[in-house]
C-alpha positions in Angstrom: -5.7 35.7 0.4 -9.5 34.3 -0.1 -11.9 34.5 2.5 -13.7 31.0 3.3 -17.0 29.8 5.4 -17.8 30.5 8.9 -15.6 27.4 10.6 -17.3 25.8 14.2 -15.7 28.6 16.6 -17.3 31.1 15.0 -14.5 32.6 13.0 -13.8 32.6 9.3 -11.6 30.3 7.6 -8.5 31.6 5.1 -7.2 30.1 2.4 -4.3 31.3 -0.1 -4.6 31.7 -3.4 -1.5 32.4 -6.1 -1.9 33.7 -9.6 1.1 34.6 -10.9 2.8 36.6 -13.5 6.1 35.1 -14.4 7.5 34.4 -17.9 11.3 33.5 -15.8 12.6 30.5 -14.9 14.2 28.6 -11.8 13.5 27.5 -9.0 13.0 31.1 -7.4 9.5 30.6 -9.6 7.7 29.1 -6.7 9.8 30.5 -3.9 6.5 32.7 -2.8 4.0 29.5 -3.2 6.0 27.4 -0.9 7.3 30.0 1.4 3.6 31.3 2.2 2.2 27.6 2.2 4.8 27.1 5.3 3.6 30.1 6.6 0.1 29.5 6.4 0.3 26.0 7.2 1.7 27.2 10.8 -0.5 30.0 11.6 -4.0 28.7 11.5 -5.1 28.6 7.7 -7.1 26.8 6.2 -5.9 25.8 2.5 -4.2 26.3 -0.5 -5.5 26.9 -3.8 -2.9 26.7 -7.1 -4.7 27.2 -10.5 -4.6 26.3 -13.9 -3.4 28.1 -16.9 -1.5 27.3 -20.0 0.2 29.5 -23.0 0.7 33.0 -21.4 3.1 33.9 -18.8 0.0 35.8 -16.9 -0.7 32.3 -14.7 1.4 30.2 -16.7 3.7 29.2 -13.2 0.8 27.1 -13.1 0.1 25.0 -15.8 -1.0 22.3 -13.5 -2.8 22.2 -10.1 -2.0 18.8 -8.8 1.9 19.5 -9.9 1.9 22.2 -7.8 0.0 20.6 -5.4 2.3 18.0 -4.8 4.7 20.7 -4.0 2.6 21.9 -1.7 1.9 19.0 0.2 5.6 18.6 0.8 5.9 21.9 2.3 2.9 21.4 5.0 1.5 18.9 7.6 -2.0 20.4 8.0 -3.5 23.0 5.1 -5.9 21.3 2.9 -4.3 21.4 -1.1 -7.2 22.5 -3.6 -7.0 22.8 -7.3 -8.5 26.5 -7.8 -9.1 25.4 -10.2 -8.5 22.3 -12.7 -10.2 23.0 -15.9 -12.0 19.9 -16.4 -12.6 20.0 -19.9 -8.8 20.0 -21.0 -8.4 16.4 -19.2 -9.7 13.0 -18.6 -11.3 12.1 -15.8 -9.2 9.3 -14.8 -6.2 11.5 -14.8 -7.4 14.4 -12.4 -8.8 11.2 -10.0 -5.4 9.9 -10.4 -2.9 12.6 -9.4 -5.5 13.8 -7.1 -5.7 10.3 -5.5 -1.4 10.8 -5.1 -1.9 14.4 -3.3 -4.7 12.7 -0.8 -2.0 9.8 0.1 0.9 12.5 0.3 -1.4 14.8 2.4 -3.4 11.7 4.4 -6.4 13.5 3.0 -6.3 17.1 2.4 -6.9 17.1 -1.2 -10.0 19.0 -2.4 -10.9 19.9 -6.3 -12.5 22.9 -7.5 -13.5 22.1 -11.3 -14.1 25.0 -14.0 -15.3 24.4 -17.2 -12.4 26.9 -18.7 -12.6 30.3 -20.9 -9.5 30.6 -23.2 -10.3 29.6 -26.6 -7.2 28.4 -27.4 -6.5 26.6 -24.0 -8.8 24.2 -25.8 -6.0 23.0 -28.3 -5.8 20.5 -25.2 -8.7 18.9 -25.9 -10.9 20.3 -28.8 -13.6 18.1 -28.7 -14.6 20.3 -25.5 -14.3 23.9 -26.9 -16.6 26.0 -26.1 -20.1 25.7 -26.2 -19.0 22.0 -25.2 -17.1 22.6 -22.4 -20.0 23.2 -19.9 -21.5 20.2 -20.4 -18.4 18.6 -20.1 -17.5 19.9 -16.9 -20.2 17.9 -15.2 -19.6 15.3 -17.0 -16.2 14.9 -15.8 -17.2 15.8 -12.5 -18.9 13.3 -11.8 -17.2 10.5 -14.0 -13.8 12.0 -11.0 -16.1 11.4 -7.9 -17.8 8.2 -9.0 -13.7 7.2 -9.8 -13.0 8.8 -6.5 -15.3 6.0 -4.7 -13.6 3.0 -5.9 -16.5 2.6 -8.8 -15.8 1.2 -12.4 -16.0 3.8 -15.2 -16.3 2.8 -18.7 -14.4 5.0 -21.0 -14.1 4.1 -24.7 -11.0 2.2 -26.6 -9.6 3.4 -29.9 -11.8 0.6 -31.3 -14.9 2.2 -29.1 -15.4 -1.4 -26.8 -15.7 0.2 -23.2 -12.8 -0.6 -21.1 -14.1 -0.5 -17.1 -11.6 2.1 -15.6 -10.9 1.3 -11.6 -8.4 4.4 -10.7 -5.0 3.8 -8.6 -3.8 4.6 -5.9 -6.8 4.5 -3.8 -7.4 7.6 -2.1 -7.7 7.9 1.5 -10.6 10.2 1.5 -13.6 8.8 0.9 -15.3 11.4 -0.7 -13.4 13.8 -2.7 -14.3 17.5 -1.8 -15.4 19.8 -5.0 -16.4 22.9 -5.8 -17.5 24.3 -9.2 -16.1 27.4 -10.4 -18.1 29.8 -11.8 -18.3 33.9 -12.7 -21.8 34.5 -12.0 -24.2 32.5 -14.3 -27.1 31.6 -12.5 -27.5 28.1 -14.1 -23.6 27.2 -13.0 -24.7 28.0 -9.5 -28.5 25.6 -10.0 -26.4 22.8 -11.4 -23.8 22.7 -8.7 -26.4 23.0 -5.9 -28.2 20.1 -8.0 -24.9 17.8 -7.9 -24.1 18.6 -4.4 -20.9 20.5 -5.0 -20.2 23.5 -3.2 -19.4 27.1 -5.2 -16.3 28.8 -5.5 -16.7 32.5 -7.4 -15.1 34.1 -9.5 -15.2 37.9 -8.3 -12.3 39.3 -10.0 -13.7 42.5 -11.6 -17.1 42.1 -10.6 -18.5 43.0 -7.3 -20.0 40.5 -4.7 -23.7 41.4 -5.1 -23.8 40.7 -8.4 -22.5 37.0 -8.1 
């Protein structure tokens, strides 16, 4: 359970959060995730956050935020459904504004995005043009390439040949403006560059305490 801002009454918003350990399979897996999205969905919550991690069965329930998600939104009529968080670099933008797109027409506009810029070496086998010290940089970048897709611009990205093709993302969402965070474990500059983009913050406290974020 994750603490969130101060909400209009004057009380604070909560959100779940799920990290598991599981190496297992079937359906029992995500019995917990969709059990305590119910819950939560019917007693006053705010959202749910599903992360990303690949290769190790610490996480690994949850190789992909907007799969789970999806899930999610079938299991719920009002909890916003956050990816906490898709690790940018390992995709392209067009996909996470895609499936993303499918959870705000499922959820008539719940989805929100937290974006990390990952720290597992080998998670980068993804996508190894963005290991590390790349993969900062490229968080941004895709950031930003996801919102500007988000609003119904044209992206170019490059064909095999390198001519741009002008990328227009469907299905539409229904949200305007697609809610983001930036995840980061305490580096100052992460924190600047978010508040420069207009994103809000989601730390990463986990072993570390609050005062020094």
């Amino acid at each position: 359970v994750s603490g969130g801002p101060v909400n209009a009454a004057g009380g604070m918003d909560f959100s779940l959060y799920y990290w598991g350990n599981d190496g297992g399979t079937g359906r029992d897996k995500y019995r917990l995730l969709l059990e305590g999205a119910a819950f939560a969905d019917t007693h006053g919550f705010c959202a749910v956050w599903t992360p990303e991690r690949h290769f190790h069965a610490f996480g690994g329930p949850y190789p992909n935020p907007a799969v789970t998600g999806a899930a999610v939104a079938g299991a719920t009529t009002r909890l916003g459904i956050r990816a906490g968080s898709c690790v940018a670099p390992l995709h392209h933008p067009a996909r996470i504004a895609e499936e993303w797109a499918v959870i705000d027409n499922l959820t008539g506009g719940r989805a929100g995005v937290a974006f990390a810029s990952g720290w597992q070496p080998d998670d980068f086998v993804l996508r190894p043009e963005n290991t590390p010290p790349a993969n900062k940089a490229a968080l941004f970048e895709t950031m930003d390439q996801v919102r500007r897709l988000w609003r119904g611009e044209a992206v170019a990205f490059p064909r095999a040949d390198g001519t741009p093709f002008e990328v227009v993302t469907q299905p539409r969402p229904v949200s305007a403006e697609l809610p983001v965070w930036v995840t980061t474990a305490g580096n100052p500059e992460t924190w600047a560059e978010a508040g420069r983009t207009g994103a809000n913050v989601r730390p990463h406290l986990l072993g570390r305490p609050i005062a020094a974020v």
